[in-house]
Wavefront OBJ file of the C-alpha trace (Angstrom):
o trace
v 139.168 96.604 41.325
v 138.152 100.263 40.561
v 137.207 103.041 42.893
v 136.322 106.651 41.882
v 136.346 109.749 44.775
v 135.432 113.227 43.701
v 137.784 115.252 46.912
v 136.139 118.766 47.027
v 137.568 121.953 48.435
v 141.479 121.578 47.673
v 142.753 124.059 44.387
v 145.036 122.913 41.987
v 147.797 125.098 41.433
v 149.660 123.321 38.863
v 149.823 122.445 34.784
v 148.311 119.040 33.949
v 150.438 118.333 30.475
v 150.083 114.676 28.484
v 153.808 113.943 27.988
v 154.468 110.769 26.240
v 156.356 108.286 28.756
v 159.129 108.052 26.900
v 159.754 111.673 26.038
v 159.252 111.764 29.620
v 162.401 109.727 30.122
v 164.438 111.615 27.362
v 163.737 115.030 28.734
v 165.015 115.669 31.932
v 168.461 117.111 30.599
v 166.780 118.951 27.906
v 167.066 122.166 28.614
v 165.312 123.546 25.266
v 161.785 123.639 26.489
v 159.456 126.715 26.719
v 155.414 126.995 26.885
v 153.034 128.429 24.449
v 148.887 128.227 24.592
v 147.607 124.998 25.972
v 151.047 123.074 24.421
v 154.863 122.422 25.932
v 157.324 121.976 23.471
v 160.727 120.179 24.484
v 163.282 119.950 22.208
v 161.550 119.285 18.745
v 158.262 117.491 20.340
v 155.191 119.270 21.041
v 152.341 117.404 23.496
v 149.228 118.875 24.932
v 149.282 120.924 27.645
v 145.956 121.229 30.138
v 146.151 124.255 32.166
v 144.174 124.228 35.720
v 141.435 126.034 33.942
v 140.871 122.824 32.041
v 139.394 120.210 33.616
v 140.037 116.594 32.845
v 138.638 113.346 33.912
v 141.390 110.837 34.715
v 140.312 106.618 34.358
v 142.778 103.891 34.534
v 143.075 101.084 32.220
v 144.349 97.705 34.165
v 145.263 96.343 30.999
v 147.417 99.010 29.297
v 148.424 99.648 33.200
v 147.881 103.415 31.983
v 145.985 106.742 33.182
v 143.872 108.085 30.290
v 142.779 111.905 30.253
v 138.858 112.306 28.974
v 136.648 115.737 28.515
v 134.335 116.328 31.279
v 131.880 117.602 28.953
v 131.520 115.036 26.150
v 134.384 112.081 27.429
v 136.694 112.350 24.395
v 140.123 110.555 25.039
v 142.347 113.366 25.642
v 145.143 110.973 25.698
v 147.364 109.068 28.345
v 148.712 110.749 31.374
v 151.126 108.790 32.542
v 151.989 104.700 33.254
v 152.223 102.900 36.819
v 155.489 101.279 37.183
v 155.913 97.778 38.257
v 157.595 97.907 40.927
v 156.196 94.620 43.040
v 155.199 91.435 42.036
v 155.360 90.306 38.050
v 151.791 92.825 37.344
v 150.074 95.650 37.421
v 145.981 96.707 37.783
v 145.770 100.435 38.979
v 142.106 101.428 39.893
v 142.006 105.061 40.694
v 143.645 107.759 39.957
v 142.787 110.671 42.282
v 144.062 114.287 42.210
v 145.705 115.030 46.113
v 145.706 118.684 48.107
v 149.126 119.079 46.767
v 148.258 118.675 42.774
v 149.892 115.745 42.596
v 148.003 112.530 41.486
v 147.973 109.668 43.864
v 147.100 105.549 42.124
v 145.924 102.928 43.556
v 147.094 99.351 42.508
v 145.193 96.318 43.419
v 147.769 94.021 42.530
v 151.015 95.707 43.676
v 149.066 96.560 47.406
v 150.438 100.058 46.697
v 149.252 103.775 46.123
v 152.109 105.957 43.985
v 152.182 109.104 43.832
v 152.752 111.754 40.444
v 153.293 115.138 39.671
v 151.092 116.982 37.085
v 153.481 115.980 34.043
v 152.777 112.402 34.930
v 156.138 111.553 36.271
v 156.287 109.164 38.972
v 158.149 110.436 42.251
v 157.419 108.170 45.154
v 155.283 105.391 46.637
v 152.757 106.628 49.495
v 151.956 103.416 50.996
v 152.237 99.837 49.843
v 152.244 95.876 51.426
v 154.649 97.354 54.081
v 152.046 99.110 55.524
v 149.622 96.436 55.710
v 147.814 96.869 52.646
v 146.314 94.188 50.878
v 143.482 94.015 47.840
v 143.472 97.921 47.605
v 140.389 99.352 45.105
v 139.368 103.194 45.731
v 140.708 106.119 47.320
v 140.033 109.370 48.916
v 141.239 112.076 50.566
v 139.471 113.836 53.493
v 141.164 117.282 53.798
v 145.219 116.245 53.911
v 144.701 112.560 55.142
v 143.897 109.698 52.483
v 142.058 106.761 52.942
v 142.266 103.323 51.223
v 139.838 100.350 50.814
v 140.797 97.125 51.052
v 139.449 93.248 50.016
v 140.511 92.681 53.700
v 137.359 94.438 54.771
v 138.741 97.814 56.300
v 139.340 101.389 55.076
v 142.374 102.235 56.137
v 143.459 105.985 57.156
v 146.879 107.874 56.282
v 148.298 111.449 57.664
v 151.184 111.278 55.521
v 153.615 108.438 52.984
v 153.599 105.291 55.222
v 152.237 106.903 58.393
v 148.993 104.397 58.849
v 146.291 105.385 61.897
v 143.785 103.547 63.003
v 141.434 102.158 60.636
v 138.166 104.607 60.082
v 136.191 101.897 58.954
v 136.611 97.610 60.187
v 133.349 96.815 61.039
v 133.334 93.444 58.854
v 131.997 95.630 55.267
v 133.952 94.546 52.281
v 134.902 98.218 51.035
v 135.377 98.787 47.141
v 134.711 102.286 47.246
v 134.605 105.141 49.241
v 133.083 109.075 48.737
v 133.494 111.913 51.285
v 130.873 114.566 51.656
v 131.559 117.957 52.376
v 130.375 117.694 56.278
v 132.868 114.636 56.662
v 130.536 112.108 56.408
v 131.011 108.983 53.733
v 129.297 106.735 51.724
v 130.634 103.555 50.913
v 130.171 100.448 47.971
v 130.220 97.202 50.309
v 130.480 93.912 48.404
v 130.443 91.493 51.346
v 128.540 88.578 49.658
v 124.528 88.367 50.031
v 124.971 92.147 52.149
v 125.928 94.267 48.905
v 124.573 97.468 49.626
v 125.189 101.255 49.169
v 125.732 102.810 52.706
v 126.089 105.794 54.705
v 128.828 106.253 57.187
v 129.428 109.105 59.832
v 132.610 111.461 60.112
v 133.819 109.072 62.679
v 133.323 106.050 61.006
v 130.518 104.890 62.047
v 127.353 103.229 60.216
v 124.200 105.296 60.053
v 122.439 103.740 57.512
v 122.422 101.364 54.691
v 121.218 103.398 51.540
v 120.067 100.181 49.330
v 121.316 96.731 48.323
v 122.861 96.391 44.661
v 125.142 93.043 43.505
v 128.567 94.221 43.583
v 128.762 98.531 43.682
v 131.514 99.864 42.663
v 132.306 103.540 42.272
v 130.081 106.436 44.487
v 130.252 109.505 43.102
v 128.410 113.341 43.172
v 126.004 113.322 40.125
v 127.462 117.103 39.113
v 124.778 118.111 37.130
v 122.035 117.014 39.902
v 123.636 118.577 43.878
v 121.950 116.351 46.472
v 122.128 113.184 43.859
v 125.054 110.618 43.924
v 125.878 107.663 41.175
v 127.064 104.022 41.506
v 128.331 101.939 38.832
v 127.321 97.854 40.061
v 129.285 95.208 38.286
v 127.114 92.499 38.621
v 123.654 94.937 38.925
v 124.254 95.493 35.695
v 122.832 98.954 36.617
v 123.858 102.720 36.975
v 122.074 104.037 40.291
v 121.237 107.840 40.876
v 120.310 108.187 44.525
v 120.035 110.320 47.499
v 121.583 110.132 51.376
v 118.202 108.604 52.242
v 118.336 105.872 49.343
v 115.909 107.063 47.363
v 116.571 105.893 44.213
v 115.944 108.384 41.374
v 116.743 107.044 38.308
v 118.400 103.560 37.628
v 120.354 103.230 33.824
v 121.208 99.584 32.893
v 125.088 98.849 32.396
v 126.633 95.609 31.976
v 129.539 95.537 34.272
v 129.723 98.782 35.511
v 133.011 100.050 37.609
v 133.577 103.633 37.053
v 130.560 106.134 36.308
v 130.486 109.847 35.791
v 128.316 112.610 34.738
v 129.275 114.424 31.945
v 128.492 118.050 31.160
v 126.142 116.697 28.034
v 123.813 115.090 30.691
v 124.741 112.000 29.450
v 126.258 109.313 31.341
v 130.199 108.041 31.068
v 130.051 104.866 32.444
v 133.440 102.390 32.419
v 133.447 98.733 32.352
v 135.878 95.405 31.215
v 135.063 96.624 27.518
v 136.550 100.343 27.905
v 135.011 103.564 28.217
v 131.626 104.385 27.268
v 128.620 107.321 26.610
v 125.658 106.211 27.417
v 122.259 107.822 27.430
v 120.595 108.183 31.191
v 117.372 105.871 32.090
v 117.393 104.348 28.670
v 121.156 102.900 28.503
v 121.637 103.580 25.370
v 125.190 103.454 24.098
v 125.854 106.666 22.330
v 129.872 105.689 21.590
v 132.728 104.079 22.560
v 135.215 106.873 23.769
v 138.362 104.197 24.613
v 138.903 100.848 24.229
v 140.476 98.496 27.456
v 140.227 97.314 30.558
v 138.670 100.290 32.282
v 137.970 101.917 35.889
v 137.343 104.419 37.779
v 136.368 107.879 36.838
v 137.984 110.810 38.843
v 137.593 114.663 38.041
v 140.856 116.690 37.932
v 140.388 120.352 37.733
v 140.695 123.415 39.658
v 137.154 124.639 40.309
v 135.789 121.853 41.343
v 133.942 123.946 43.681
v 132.102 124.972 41.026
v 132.226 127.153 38.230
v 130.847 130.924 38.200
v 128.300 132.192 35.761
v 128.701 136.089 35.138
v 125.597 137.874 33.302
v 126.010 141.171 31.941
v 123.275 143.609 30.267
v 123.611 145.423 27.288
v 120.363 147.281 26.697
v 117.056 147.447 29.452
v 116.483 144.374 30.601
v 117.434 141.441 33.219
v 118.154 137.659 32.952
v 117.199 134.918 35.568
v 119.112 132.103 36.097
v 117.299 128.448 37.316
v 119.177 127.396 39.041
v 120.551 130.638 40.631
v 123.264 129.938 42.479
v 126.868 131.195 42.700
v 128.466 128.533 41.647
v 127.825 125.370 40.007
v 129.051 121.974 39.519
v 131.105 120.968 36.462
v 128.380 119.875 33.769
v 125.286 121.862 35.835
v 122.771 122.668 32.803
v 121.525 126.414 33.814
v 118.560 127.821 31.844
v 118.680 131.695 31.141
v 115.686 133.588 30.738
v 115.891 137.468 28.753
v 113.436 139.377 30.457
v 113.760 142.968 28.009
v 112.147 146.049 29.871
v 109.063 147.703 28.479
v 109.514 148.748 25.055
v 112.787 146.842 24.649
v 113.157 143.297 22.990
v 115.893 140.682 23.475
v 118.226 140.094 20.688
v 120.615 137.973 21.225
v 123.346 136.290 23.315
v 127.325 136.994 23.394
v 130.332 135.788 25.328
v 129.949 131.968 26.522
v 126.345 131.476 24.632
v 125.471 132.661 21.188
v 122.581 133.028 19.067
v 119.082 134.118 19.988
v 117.083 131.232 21.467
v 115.287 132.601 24.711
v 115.036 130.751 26.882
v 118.298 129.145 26.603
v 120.502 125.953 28.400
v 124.301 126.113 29.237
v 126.387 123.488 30.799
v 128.705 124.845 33.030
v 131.974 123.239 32.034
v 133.826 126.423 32.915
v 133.782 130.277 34.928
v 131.617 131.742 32.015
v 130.532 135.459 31.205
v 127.388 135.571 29.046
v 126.228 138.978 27.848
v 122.491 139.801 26.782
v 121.576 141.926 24.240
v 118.741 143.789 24.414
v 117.538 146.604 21.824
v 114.699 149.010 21.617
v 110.833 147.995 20.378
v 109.038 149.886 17.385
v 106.402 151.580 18.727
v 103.495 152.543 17.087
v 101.873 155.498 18.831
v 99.077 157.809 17.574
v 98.345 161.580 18.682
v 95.243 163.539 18.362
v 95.583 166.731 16.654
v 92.885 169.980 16.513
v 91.508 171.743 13.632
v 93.623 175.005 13.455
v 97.070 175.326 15.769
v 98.798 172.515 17.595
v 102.205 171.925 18.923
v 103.899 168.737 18.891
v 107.055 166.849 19.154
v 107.998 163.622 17.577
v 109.131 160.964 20.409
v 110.282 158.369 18.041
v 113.683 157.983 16.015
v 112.490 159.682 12.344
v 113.766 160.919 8.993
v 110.931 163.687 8.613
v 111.333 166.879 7.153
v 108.471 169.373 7.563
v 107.044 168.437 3.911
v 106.833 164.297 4.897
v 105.366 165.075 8.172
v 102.941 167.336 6.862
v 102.096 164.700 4.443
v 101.708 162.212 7.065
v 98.677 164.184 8.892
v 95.521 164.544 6.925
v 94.322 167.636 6.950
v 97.634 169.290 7.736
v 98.541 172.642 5.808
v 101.025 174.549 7.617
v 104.199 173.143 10.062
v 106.752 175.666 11.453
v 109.370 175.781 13.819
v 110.813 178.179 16.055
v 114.689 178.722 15.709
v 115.908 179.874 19.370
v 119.294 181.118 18.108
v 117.632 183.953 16.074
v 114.204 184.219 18.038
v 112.578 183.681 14.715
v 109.894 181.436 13.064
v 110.015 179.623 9.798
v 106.843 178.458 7.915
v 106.836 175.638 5.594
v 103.508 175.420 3.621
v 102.755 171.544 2.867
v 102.845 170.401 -0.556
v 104.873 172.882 -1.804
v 108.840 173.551 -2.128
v 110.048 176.411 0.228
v 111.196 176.344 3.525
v 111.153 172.746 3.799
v 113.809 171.921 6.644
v 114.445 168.513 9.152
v 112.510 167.489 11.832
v 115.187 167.345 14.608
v 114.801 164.956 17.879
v 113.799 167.063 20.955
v 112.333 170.136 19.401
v 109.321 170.477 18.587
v 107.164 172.231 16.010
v 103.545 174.203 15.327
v 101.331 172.022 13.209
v 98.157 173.572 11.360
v 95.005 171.569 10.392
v 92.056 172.220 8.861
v 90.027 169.963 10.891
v 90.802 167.202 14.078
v 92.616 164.403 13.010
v 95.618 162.507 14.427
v 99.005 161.516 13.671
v 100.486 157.524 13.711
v 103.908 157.154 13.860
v 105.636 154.194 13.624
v 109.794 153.734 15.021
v 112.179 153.407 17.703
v 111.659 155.863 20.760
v 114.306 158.176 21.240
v 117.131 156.720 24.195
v 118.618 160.134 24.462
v 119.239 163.634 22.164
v 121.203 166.920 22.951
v 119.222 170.371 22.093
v 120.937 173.323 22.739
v 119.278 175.933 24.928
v 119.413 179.403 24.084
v 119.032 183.003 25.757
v 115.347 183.851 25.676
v 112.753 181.624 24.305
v 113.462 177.748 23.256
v 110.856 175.385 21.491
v 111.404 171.978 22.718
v 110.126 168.536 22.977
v 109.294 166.044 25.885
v 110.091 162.760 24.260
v 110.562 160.330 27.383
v 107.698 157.678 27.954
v 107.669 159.157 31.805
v 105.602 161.973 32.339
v 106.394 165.046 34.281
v 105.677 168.531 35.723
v 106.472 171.640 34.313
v 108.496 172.783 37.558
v 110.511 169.546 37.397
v 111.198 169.788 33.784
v 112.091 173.773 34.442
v 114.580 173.176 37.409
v 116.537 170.617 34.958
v 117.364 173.437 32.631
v 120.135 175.206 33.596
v 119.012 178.986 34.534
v 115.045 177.948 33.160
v 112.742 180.677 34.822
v 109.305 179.505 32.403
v 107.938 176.570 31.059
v 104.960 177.078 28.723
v 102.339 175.011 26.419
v 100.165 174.864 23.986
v 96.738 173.491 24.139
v 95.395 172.737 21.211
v 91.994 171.975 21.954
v 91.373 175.338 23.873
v 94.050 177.189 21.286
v 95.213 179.154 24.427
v 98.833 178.976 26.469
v 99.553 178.106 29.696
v 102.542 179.371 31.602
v 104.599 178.218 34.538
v 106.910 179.991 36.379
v 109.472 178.104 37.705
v 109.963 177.728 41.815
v 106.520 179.120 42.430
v 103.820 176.916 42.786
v 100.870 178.114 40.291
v 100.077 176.884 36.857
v 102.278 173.841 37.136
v 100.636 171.448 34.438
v 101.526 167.863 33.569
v 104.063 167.201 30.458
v 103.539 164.119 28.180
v 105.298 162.464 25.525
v 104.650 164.080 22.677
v 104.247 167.898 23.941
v 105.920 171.168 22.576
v 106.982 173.355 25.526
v 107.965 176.814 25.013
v 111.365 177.527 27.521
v 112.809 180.396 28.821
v 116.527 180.559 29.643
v 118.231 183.164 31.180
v 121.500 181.702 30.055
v 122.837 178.750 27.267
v 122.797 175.316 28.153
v 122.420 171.943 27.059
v 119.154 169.983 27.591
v 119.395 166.059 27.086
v 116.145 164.993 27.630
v 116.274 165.640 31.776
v 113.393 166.550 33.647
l 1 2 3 4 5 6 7 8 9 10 11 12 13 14 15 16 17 18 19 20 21 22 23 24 25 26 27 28 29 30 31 32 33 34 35 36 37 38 39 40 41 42 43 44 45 46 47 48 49 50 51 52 53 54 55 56 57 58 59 60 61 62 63 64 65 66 67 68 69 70 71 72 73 74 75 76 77 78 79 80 81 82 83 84 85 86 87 88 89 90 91 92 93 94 95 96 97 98 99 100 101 102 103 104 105 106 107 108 109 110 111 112 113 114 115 116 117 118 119 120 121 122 123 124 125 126 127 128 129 130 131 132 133 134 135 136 137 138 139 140 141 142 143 144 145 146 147 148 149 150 151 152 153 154 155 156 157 158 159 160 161 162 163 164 165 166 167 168 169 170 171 172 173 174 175 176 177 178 179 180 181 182 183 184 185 186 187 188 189 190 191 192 193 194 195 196 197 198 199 200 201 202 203 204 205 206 207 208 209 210 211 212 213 214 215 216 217 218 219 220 221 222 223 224 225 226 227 228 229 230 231 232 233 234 235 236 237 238 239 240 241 242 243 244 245 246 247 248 249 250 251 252 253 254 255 256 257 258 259 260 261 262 263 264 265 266 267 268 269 270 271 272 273 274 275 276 277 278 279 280 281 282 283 284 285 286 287 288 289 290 291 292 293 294 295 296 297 298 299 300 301 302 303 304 305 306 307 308 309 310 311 312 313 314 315 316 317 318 319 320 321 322 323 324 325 326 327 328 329 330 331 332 333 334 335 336 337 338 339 340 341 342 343 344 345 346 347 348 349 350 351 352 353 354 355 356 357 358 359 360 361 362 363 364 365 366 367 368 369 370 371 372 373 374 375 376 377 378 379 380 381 382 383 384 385 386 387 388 389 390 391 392 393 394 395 396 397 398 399 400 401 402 403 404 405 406 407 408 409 410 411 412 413 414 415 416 417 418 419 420 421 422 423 424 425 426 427 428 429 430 431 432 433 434 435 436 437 438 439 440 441 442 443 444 445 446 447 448 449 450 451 452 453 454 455 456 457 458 459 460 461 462 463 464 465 466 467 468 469 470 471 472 473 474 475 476 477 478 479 480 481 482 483 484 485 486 487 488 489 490 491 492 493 494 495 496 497 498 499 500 501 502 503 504 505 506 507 508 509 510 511 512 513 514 515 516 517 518 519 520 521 522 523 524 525 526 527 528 529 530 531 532 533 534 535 536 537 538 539 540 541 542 543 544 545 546 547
């Protein structure tokens, strides 16, 4: 008496709200009602209001004769949706509530041989078929595209195109139908309970049988195992078992459940299974009951949402670096775990997560319960690096982020007596003697400066590497610094600078200069981090570390 169909492809356009039923009755001349986040409020009462960004799973209870809301991610009860009226016959037992292509929900009543029809409030508005039409024993249904289709205890599947317009039957081939799931290409698999022939089977778009899948006492509900695409799940009431299976019955997992009817996969990864008892978490493969979301006489399990499509997972960089995705796909299925990998670029580390996932674990899981935007952060590395210095002049830049003056670096070089730089504004040079107190001034990112030792020895320095720095360029002669871990040429660094007509260094081994004249091809010497370059501008500009 259950039946669960998971109808892909349709969007939902409207509000799903929990409105008690009585307030439901009590409202419709109220005209003092007005929306706020996620709530309605009419009159003085204030219920919970789902938009069609937030999924819920709907389940029946055929004692309560109610349609309970749950959370697709970790089954709490969300609350009841609406109530099935009595309208035949002295009782009620719906078994599936299913969402149709026009948003509105459409239950099926075993007792009452009907299917009624809701809007998104929960308010009931017509019948769609019942015993007038020839049904009898109804358990699931589905819809294919606009038309639905209804199993029966009178072994057919019966086929609608509108409210009490029956077609031929799509499936009467003597199978005792419970349940019935559509795939996207049209085909179907069904849950046949006829006696000693219980099996799981496939069915073409036409209706006809391709293959029994596997034999299980009494299946219930089919449905997509969202967090596995190619894997399905039936609940079996008298298997006692949870299946997970393929379309060529390969079983992949099997989960013991006493009485299964409804079954689900939650975003968790863990199992909500429904049963005679109520409504149930359970751990996969072990059947472990993890808790009791609802008590009652429960059924089946039926996703309500408007991406069931799938959901979209948006990565964005802050920083040099990239992120996979396994799986990567587009989109995934509600409850789809996704693992994301920070991959930080040379010299870069990953620091942490933002947006839909926080914290710094790498790799790191989501379950896609929604369209998500995840942003990784990635910042720049310490480096250490080390340059070799001469005994007498040398000229040097610092590539890393520093608080220096001439005095500390001249500290930090053994052997070091004498550091001066070369101001391009007056075309001067000022001397700062090391370990004493004149002329001590910063050491400023991009320039660079003339270091005296008394003998070779090098220089460690420890920090961040400069990302990017603005020194101004002069008239005449400019001392700057190539700070970039890229190398380059003199020419290319020279036709970067705005009106540059020489580009010269400093060897310090040799003590001599070398000169490059810019757009002619002599003398045109590799630049690497680290260098001082002497620059020649024929007019001010900016430099910002191009070349």
């Amino acid at each position: 008496m259950i039946k669960k169909i998971t109808c892909k492809g349709f969007v939902l356009t409207l509000v799903l709200c929990m409105v008690g039923t009585s307030l439901i009755q009590s409202t419709l001349a109220n005209v003092n009602e007005f929306t706020s986040k996620n709530k309605i409020f009419i009159g003085q009462q204030e219920s919970f209001c789902l938009s069609r960004d937030d999924p819920v799973l709907l389940i029946p209870d055929s004692t309560s004769d109610t349609v309970g809301m749950f959370d697709p991610y970790d089954g709490t009860y969300l609350g009841d949706l609406l109530t099935v009226p009595l309208i035949h016959g002295t009782s009620s037992t719906p078994v599936n509530a299913i969402p149709g292509p026009d948003g509105n929900i459409y239950v099926s009543d075993q007792v009452q041989d009907a299917v009624f029809v809701f809007n998104s409030t929960g308010t009931f508005l017509y019948e769609y078929a019942n015993d007038t039409d020839g049904l009898d024993n109804i358990r699931g249904i589905a819809f294919r595209g606009t038309h639905l289709f209804v199993t029966s205890g009178n072994d057919y599947v019966a086929e609608f195109d509108g409210p009490h317009s029956r077609l031929p039957d799509f499936i009467n081939d003597g199978s005792d139908p419970y349940d019935i799931f559509f795939l996207d290409d049209g085909r179907a698999l069904l849950s046949d309970i006829q006696g000693s022939t219980d099996n799981v089977r496939l069915y073409n778009a036409n209706g006809n049988l391709d293959m029994e899948l596997f034999q299980i006492s009494f299946p219930q509900q089919i449905i997509n195992d969202s967090v596995s695409p190619g894997l399905y799940l039936n609940a079996a009431f008298s298997g006692d078992q949870i299946t997970d299976f393929d379309l060529d019955g390969t079983i992949s997992q099997t989960t013991f459940f006493n009485g299964g009817r409804g079954i689900y996969r939650l975003g968790n990864g863990n199992l909500l299974a429904t049963a005679g008892d109520g409504v149930w978490e359970i751990e996969p493969g072990t059947g472990i009951i993890i808790e009791n979301k609802k008590s009652g006489s429960a059924r089946f399990i039926e996703y309500y949402g408007s991406t069931q499509e799938g959901y979209t997972l948006t990565i964005l960089i802050e920083g040099n670096g990239t992120v996979t995705k396994n799986p990567d796909q587009a989109t995934y299925p509600p409850g789809t775990p996704v693992e994301l990998t920070a991959i930080p670029d040379t010299n870069w580390t990953f620091n942490h997560w933002s947006g839909g996932l926080t914290g710094d674990t790498n790799p790191e899981t989501i379950t896609m319960i929604q369209n998500t935007t995840i942003t990784s952060h990635f910042t720049p590395s310490a480096l250490i690096l080390t340059q070799n210095l001469y005994s007498e002049w040398n000229l040097l830049t610092i590539p890393l982020e520093n608080t220096w003056t001439a005095e500390t670096l001249g500290q930090n070089i053994t052997g070091c007596a004498v550091v001066t730089k070369f101001d391009g504004d007056t075309q001067a040079f000022t001397t700062h003697v090391v370990w004493t107190p004149h002329d001590n001034f910063p050491i400023v990112n991009g320039e660079s400066y003339f270091i005296y030792c008394t003998h070779d020895t090098n220089l460690t320095m420890t920090g961040l590497p400069l990302e990017a720095t603005t020194v101004h360029i002069y008239q005449d002669w400019n001392l700057i610094g190539w700070y970039p871990e890229t190398s380059t040429t003199a020419e290319s660094l020279g036709t970067n600078i705005t009106d540059c007509s020489v580009v010269t260094k400093f060897d310090g081994d040799t003590q001599a200069f070398t000169t490059h004249v810019v757009w002619t091809p002599h003398d045109n010497f590799i630049i690497t981090r680290g260098m001082g370059l002497f620059i020649y501008a024929t007019n001010e500009s900016d430099w910002h570390g191009e070349g």
